[in-house]
Biopython code that builds the backbone (N, CA, C, O; Angstrom):
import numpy as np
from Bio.PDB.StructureBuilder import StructureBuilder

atoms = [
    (1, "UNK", "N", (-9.547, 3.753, 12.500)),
    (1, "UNK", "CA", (-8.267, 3.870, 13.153)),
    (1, "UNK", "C", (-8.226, 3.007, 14.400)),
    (1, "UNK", "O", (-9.311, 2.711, 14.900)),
    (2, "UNK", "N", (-7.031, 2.534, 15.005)),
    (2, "UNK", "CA", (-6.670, 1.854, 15.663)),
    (2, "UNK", "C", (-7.095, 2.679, 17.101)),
    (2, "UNK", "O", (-7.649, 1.880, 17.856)),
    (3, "UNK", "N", (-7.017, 3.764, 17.577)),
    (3, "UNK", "CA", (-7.579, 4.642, 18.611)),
    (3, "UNK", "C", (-7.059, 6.102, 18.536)),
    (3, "UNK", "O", (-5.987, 6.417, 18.019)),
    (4, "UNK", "N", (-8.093, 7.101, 19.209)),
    (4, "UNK", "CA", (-7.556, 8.285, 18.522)),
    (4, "UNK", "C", (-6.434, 8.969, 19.288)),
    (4, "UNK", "O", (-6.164, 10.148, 19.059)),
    (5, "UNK", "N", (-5.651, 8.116, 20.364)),
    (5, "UNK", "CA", (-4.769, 8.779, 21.060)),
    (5, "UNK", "C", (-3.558, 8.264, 20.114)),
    (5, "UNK", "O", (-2.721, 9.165, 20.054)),
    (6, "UNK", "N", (-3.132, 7.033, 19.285)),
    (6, "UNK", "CA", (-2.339, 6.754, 18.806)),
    (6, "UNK", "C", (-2.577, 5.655, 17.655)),
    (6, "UNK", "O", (-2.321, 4.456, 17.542)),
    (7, "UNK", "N", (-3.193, 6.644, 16.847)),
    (7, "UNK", "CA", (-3.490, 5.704, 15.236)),
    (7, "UNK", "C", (-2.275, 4.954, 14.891)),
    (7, "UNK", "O", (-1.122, 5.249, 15.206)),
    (8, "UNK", "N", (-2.654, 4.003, 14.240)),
    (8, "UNK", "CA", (-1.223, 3.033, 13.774)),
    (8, "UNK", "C", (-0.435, 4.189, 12.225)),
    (8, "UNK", "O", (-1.078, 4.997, 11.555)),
    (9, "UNK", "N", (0.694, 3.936, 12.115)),
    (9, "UNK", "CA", (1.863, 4.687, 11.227)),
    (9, "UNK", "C", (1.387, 4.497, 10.202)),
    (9, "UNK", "O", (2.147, 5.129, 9.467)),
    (10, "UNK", "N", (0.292, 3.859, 9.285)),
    (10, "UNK", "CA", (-0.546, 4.366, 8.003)),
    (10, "UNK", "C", (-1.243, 4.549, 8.090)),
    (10, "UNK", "O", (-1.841, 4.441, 7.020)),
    (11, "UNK", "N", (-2.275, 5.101, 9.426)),
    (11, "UNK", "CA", (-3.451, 6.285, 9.574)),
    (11, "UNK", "C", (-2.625, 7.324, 9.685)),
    (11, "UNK", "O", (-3.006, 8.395, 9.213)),
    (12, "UNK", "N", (-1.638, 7.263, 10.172)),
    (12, "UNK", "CA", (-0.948, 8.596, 10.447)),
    (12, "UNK", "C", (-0.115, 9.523, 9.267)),
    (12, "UNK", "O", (0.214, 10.709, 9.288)),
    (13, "UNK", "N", (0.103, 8.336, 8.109)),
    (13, "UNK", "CA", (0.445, 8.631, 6.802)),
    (13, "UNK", "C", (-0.477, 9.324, 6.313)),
    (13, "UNK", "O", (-0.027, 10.290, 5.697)),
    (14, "UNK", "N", (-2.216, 9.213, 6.317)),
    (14, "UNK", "CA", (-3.181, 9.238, 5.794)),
    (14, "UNK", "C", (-3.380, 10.635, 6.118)),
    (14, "UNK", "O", (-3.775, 11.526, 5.366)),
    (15, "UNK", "N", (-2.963, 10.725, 7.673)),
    (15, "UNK", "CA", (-3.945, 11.619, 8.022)),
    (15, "UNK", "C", (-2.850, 13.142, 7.871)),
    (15, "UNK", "O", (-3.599, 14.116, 7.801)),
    (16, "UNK", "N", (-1.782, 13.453, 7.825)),
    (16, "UNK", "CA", (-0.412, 14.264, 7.664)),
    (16, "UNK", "C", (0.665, 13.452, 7.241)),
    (16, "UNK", "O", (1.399, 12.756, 7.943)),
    (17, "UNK", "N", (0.687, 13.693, 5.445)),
    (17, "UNK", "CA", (1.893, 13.107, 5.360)),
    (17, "UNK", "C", (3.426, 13.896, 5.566)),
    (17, "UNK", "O", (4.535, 13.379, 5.706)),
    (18, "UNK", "N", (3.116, 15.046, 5.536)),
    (18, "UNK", "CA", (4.657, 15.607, 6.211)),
    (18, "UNK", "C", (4.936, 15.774, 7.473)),
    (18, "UNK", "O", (6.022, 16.269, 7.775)),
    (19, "UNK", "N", (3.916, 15.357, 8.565)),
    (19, "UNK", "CA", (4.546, 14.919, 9.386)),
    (19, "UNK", "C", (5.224, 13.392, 9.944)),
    (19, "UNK", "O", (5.729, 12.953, 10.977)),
    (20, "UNK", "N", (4.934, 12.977, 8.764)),
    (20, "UNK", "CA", (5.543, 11.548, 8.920)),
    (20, "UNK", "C", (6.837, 11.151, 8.050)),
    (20, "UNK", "O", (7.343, 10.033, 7.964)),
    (21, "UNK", "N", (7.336, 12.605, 7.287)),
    (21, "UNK", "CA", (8.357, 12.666, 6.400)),
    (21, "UNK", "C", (7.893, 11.697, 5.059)),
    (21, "UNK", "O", (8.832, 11.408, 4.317)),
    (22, "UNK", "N", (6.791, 11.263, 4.741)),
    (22, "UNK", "CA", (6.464, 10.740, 3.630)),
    (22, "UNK", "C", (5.815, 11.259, 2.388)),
    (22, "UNK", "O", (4.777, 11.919, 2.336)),
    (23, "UNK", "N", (6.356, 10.981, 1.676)),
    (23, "UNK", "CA", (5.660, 11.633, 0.215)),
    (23, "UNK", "C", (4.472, 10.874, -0.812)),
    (23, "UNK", "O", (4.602, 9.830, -1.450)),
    (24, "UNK", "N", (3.707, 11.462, -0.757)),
    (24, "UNK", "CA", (2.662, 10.316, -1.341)),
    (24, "UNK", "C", (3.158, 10.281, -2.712)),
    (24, "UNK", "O", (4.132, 10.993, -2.955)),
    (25, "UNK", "N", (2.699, 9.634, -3.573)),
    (25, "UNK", "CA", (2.692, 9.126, -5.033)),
    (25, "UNK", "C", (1.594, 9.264, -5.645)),
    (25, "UNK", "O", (1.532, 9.663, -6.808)),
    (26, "UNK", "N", (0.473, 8.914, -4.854)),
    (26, "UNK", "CA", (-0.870, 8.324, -5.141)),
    (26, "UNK", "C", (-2.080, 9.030, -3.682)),
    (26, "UNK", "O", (-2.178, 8.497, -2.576)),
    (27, "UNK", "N", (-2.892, 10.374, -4.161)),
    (27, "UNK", "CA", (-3.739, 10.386, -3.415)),
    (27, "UNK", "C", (-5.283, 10.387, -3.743)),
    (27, "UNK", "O", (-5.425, 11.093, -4.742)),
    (28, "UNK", "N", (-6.769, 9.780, -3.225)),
    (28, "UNK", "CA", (-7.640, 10.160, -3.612)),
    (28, "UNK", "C", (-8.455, 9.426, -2.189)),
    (28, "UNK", "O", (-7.954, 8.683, -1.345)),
    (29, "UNK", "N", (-9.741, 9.888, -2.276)),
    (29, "UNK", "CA", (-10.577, 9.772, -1.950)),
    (29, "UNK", "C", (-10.867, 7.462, -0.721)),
    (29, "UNK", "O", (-11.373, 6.891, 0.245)),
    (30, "UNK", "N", (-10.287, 7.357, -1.571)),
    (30, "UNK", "CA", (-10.374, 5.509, -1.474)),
    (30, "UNK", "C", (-8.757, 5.407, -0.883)),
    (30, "UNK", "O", (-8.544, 4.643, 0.058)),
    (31, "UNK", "N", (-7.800, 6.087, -1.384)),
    (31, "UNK", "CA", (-6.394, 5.082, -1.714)),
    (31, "UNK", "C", (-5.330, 5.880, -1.367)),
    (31, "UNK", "O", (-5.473, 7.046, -1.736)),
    (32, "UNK", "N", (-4.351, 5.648, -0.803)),
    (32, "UNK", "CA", (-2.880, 6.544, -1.064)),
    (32, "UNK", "C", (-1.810, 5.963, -1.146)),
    (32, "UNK", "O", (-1.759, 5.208, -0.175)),
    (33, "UNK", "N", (-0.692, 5.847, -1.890)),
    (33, "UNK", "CA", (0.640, 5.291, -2.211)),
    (33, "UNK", "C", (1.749, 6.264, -1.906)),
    (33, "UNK", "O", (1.869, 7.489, -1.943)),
    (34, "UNK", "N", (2.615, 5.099, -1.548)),
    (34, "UNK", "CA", (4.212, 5.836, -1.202)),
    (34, "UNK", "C", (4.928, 4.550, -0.949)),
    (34, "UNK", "O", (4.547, 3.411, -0.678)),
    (35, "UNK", "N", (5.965, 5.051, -1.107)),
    (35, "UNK", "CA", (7.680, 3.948, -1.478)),
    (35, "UNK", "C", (7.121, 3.321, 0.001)),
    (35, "UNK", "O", (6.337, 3.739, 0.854)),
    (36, "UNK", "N", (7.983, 2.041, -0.159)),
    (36, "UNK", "CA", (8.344, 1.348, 1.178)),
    (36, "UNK", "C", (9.668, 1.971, 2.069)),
    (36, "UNK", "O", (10.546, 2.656, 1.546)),
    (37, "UNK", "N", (9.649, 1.741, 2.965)),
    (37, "UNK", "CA", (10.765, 2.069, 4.063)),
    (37, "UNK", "C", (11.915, 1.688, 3.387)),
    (37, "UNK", "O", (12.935, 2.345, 3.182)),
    (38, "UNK", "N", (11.542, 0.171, 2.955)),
    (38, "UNK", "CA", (12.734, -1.167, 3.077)),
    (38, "UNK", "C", (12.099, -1.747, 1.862)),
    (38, "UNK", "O", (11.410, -2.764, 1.789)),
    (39, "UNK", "N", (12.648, -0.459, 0.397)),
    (39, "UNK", "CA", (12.140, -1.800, -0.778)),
    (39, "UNK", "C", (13.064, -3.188, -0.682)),
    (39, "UNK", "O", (14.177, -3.576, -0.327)),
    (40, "UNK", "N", (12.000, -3.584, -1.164)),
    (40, "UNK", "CA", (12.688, -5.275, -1.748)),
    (40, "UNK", "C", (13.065, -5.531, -2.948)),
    (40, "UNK", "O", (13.599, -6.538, -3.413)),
    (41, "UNK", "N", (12.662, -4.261, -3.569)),
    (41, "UNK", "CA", (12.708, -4.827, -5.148)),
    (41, "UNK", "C", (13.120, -3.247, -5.907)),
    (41, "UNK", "O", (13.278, -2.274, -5.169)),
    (42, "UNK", "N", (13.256, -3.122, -7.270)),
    (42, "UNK", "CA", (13.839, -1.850, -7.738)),
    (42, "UNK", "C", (12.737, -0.404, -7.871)),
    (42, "UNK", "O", (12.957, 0.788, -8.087)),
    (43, "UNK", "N", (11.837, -0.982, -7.693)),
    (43, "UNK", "CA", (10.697, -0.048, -7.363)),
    (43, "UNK", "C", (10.019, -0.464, -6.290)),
    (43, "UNK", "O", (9.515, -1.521, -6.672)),
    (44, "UNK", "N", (9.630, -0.248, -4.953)),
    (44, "UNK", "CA", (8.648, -0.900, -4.254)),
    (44, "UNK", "C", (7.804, 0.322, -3.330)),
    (44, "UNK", "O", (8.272, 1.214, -2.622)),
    (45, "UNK", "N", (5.919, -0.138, -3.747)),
    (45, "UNK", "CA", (5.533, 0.957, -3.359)),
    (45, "UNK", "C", (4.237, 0.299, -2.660)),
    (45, "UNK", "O", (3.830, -0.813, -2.996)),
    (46, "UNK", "N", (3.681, 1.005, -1.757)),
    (46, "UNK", "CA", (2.534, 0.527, -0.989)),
    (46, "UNK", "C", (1.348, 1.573, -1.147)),
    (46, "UNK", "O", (1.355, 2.793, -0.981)),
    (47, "UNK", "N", (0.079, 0.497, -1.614)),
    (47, "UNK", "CA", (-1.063, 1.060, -2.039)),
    (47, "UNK", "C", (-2.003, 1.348, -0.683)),
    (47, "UNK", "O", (-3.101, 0.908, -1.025)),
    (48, "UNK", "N", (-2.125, 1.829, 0.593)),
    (48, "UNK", "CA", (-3.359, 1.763, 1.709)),
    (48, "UNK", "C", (-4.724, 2.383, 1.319)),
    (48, "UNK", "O", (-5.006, 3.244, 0.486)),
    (49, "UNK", "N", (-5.391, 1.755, 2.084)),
    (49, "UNK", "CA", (-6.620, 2.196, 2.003)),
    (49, "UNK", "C", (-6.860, 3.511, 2.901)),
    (49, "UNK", "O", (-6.502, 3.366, 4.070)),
    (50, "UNK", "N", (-7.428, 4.830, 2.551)),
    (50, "UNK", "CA", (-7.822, 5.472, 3.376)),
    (50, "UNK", "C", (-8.266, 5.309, 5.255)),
    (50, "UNK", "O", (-7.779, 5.725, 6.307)),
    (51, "UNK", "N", (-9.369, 4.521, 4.884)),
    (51, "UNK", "CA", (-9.932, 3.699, 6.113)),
    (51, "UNK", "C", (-8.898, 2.950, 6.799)),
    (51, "UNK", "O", (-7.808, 2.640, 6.319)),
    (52, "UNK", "N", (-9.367, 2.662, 8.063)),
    (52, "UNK", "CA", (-8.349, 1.764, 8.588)),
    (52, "UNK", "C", (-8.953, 0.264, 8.200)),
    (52, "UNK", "O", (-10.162, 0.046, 8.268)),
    (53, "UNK", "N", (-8.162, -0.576, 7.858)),
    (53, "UNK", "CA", (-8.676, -2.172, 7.855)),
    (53, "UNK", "C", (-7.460, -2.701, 8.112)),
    (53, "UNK", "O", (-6.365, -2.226, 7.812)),
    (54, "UNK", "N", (-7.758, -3.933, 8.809)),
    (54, "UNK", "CA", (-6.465, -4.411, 9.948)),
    (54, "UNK", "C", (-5.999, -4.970, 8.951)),
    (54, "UNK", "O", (-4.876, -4.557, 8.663)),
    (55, "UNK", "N", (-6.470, -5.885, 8.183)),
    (55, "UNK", "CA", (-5.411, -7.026, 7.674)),
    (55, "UNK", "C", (-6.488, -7.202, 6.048)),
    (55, "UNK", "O", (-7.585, -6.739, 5.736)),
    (56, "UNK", "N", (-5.503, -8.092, 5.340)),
    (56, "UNK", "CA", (-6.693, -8.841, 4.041)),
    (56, "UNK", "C", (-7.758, -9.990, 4.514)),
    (56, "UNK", "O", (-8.672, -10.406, 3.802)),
    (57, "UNK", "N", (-7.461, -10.448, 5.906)),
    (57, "UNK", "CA", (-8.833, -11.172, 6.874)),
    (57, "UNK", "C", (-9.884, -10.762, 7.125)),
    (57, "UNK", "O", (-10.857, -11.453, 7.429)),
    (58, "UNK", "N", (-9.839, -9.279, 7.012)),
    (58, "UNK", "CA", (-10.792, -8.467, 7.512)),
    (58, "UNK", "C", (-11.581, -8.269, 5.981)),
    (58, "UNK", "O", (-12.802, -8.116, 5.968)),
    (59, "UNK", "N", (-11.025, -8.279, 5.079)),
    (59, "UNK", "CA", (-11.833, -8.184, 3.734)),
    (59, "UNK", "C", (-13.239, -9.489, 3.750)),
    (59, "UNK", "O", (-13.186, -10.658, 4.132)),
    (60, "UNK", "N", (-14.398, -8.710, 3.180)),
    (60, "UNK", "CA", (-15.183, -9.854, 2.995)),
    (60, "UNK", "C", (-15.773, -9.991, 1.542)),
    (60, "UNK", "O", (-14.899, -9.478, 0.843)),
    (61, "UNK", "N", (-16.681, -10.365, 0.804)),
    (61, "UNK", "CA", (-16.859, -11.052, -0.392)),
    (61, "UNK", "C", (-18.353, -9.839, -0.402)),
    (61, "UNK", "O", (-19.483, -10.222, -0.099)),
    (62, "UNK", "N", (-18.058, -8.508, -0.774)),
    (62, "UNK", "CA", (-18.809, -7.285, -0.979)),
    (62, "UNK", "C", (-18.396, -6.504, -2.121)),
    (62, "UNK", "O", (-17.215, -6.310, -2.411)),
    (63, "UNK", "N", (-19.444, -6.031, -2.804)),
    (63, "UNK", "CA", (-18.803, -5.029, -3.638)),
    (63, "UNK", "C", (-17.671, -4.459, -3.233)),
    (63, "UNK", "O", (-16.533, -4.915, -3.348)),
    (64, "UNK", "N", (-18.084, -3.221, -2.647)),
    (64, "UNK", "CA", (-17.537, -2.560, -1.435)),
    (64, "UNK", "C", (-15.885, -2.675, -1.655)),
    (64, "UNK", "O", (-15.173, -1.775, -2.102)),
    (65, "UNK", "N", (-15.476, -3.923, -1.255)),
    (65, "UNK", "CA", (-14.275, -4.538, -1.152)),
    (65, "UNK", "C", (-13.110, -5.210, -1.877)),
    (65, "UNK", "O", (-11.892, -5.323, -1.741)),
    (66, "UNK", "N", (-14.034, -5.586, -2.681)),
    (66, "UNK", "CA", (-13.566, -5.678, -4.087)),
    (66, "UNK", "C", (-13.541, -4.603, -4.962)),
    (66, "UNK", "O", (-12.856, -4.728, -5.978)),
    (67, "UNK", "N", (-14.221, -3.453, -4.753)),
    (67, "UNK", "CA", (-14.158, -2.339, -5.578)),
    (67, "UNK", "C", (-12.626, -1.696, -4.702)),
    (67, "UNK", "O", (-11.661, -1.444, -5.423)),
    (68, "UNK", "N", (-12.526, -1.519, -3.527)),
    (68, "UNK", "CA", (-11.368, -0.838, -2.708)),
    (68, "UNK", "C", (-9.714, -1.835, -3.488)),
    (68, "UNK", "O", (-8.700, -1.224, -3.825)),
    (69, "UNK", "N", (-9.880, -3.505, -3.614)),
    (69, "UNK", "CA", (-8.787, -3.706, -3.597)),
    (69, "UNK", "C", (-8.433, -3.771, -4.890)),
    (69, "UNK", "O", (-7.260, -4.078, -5.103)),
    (70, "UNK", "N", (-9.591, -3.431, -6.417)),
    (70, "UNK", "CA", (-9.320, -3.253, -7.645)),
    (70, "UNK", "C", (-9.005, -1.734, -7.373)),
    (70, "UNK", "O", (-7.994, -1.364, -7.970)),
    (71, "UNK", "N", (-9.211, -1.412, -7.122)),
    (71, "UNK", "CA", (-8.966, 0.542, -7.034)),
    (71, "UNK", "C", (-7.289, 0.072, -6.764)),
    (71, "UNK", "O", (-6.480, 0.080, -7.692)),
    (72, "UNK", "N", (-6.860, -0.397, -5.132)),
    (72, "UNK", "CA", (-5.543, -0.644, -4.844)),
    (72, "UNK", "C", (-4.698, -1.084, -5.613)),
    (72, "UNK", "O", (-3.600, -0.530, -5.582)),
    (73, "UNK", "N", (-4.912, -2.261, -6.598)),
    (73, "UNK", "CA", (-4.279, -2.896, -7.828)),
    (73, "UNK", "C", (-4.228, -1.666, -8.709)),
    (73, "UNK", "O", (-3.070, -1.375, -9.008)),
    (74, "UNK", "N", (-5.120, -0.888, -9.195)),
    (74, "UNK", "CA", (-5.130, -0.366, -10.505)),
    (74, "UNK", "C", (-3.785, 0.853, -10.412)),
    (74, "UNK", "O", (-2.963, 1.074, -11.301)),
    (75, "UNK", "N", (-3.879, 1.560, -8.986)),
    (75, "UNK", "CA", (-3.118, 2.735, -8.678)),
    (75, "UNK", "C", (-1.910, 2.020, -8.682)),
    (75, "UNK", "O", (-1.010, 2.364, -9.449)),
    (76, "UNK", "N", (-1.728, 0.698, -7.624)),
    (76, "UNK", "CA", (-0.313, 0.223, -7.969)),
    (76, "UNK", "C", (0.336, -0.008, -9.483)),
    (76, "UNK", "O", (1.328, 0.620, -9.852)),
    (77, "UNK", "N", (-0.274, -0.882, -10.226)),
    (77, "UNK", "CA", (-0.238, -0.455, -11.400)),
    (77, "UNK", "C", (0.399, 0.406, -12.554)),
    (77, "UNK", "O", (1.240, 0.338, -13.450)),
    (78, "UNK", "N", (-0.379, 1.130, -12.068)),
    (78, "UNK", "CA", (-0.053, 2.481, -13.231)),
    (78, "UNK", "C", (1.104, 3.105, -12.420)),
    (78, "UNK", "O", (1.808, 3.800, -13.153)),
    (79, "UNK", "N", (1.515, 3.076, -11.155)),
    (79, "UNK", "CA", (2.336, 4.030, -10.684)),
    (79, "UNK", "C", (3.593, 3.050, -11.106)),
    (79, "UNK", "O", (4.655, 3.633, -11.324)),
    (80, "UNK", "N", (3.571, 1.453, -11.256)),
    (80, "UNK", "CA", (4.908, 0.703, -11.641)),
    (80, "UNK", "C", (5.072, 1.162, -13.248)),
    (80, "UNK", "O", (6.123, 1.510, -13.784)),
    (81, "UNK", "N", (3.971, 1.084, -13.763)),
    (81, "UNK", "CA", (4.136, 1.281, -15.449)),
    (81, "UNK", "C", (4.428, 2.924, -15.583)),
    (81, "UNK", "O", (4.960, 3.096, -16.680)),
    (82, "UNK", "N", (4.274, 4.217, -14.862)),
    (82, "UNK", "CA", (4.627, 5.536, -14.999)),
    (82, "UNK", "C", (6.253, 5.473, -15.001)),
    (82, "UNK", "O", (6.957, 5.930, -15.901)),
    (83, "UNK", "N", (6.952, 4.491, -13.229)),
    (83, "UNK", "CA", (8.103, 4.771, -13.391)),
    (83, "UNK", "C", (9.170, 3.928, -13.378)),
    (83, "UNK", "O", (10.332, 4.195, -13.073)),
    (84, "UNK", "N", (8.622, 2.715, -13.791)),
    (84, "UNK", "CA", (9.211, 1.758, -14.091)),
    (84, "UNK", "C", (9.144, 0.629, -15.548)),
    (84, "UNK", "O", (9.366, -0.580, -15.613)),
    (85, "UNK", "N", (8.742, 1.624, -16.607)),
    (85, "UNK", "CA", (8.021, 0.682, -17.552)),
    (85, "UNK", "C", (9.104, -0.353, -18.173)),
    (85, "UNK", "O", (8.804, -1.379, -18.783)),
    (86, "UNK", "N", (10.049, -0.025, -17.980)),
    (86, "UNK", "CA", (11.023, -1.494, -18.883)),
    (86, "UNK", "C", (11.153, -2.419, -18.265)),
    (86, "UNK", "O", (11.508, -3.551, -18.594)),
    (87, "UNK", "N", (10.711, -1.765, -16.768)),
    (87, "UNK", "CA", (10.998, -3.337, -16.149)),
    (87, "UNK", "C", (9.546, -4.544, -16.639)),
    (87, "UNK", "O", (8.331, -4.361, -16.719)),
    (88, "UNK", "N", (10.543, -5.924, -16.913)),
    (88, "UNK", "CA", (9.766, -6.927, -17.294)),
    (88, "UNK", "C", (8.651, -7.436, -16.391)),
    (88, "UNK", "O", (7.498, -7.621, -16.782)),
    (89, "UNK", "N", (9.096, -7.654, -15.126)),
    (89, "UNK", "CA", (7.831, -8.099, -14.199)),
    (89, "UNK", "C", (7.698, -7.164, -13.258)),
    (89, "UNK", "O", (8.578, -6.404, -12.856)),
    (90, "UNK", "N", (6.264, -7.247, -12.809)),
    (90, "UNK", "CA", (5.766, -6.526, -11.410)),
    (90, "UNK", "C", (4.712, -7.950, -10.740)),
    (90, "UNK", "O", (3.887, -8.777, -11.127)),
    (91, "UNK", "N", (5.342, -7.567, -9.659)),
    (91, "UNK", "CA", (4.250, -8.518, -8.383)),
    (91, "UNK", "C", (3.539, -7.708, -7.433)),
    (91, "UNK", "O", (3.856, -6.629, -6.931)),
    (92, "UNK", "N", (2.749, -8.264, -7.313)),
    (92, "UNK", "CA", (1.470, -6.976, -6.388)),
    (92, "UNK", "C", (0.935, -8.559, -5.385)),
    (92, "UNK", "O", (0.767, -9.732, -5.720)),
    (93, "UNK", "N", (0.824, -7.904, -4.225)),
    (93, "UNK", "CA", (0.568, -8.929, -3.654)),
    (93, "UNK", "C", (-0.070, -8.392, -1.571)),
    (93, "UNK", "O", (0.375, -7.351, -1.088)),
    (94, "UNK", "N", (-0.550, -8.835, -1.163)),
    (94, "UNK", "CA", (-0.743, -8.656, 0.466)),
    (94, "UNK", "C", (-0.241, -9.584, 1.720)),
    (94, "UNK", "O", (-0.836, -10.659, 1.654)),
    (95, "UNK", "N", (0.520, -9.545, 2.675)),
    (95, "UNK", "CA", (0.979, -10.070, 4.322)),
    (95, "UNK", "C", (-0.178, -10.301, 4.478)),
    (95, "UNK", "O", (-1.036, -9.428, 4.346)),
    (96, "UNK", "N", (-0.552, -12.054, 4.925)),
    (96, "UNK", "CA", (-1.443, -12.265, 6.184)),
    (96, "UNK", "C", (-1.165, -12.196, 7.193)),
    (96, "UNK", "O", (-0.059, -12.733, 7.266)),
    (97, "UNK", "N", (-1.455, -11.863, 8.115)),
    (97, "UNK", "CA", (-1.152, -12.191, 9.905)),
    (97, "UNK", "C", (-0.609, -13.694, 9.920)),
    (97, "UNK", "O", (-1.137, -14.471, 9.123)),
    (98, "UNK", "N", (0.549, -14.239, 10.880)),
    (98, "UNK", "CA", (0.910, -12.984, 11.309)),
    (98, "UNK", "C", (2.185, -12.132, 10.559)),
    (98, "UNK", "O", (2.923, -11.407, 11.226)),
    (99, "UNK", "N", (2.309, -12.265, 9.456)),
    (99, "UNK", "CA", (3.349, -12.011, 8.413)),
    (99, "UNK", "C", (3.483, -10.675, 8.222)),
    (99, "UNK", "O", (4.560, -10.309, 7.750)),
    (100, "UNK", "N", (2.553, -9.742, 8.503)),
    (100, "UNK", "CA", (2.180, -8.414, 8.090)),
    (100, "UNK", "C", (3.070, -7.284, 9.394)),
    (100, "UNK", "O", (2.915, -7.225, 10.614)),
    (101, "UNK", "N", (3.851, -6.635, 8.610)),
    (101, "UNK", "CA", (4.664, -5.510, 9.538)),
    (101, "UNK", "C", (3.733, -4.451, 10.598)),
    (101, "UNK", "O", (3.728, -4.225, 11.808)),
    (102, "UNK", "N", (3.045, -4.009, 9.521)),
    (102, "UNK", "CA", (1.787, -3.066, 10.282)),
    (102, "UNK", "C", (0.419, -3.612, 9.947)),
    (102, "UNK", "O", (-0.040, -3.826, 8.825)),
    (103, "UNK", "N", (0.008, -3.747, 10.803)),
    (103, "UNK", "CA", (-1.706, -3.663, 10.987)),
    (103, "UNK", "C", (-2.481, -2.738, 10.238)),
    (103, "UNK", "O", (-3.357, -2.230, 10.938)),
    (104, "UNK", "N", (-2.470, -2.395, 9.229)),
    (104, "UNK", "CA", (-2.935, -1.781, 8.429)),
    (104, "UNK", "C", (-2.724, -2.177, 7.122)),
    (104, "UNK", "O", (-1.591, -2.206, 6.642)),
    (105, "UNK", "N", (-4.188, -2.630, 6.209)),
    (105, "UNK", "CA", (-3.908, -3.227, 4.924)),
    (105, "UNK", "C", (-3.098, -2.504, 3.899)),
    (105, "UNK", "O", (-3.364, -1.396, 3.434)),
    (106, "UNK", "N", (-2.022, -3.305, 3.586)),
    (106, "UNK", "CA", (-1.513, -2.385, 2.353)),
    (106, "UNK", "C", (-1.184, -3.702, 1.601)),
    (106, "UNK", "O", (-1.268, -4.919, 1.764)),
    (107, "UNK", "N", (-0.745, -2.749, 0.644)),
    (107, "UNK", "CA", (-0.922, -4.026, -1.152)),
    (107, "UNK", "C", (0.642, -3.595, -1.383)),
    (107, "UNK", "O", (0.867, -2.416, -1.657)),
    (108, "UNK", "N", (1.773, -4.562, -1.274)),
    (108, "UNK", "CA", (2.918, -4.455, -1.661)),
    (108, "UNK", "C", (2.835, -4.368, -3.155)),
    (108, "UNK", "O", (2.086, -5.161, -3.726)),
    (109, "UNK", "N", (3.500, -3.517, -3.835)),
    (109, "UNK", "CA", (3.764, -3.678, -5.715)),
    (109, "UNK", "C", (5.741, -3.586, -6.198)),
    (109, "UNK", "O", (6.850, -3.230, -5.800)),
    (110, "UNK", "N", (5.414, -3.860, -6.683)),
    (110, "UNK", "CA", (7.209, -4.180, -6.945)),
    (110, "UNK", "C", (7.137, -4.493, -7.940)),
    (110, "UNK", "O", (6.459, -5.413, -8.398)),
    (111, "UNK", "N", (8.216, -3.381, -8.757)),
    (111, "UNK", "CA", (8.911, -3.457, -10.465)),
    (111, "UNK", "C", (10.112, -4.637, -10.212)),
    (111, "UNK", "O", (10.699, -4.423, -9.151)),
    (112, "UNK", "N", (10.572, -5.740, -10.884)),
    (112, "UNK", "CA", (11.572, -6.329, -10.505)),
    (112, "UNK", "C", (12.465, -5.972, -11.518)),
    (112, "UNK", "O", (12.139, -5.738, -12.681)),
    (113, "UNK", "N", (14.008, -5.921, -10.895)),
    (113, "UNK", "CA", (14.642, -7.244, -10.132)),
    (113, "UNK", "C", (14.020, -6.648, -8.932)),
    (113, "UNK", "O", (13.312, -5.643, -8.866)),
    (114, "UNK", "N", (14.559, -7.753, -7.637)),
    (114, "UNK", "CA", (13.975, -7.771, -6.342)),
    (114, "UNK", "C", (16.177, -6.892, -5.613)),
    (114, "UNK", "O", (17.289, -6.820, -6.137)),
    (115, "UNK", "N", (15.779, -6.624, -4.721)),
    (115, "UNK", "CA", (16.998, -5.931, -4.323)),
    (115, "UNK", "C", (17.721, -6.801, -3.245)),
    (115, "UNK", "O", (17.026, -7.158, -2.295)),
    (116, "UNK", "N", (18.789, -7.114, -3.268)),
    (116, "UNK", "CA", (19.352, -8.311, -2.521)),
    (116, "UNK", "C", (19.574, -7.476, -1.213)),
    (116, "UNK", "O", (20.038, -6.343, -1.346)),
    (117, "UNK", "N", (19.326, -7.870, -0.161)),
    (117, "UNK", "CA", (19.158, -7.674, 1.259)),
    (117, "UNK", "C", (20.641, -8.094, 2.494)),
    (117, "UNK", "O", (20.500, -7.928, 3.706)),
]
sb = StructureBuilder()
sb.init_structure("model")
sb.init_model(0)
sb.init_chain("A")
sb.init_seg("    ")
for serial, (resi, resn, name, xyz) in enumerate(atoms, 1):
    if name == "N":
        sb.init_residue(resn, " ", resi, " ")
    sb.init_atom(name, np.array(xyz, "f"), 0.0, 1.0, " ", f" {name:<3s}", serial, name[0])
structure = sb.get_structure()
């Protein structure tokens, strides 16, 4: 976590999700999912990691890490194909710095169409 007087808004997801008015989708041990604020697209859902990790910079070339962001893919995944299966495409993808809203890694997934803004 970012510090324990004021964890960033997806430790704080992690750590009570009804006090953050969010509903998970996806909980375990490694991973948790829930809708975006501001989908972009007709399904859009974010995979975090339990742990805090700032960004996909911070990832390094470890089991470890590659096991966390196949875990992140797989849950996104299955949660687009549970409630979105007709849709034709899904994109799964991560914000580098400084592109990234919150400081906390999450894996955007999106059933398309994309939702005009």
């Amino acid at each position: 976590m970012t510090g324990a007087s004021s964890p960033c808004v997806f430790c704080r997801i992690v750590q009570n999700p009804p006090a953050t008015g969010t509903t998970l989708l996806h909980s375990d041990e490694k991973v948790v999912a829930f809708q975006d604020i501001r989908p972009a697209a007709f399904r859009h859902y974010l995979v975090i990691p339990v742990k805090h990790i700032t960004s996909v910079k911070d990832l390094q070339r470890r089991d470890e890490d590659y096991y966390l962001v196949s875990r992140m893919l797989n849950v996104g995944k299955t949660l687009l194909q549970q409630d979105a299966p007709w849709s034709k495409e899904y994109r799964f993808g991560f914000h580098q710095p400084p592109f990234n809203s919150v400081k906390h890694l999450h894996l955007h997934c999106l059933a398309l169409p994309f939702t005009p803004r």
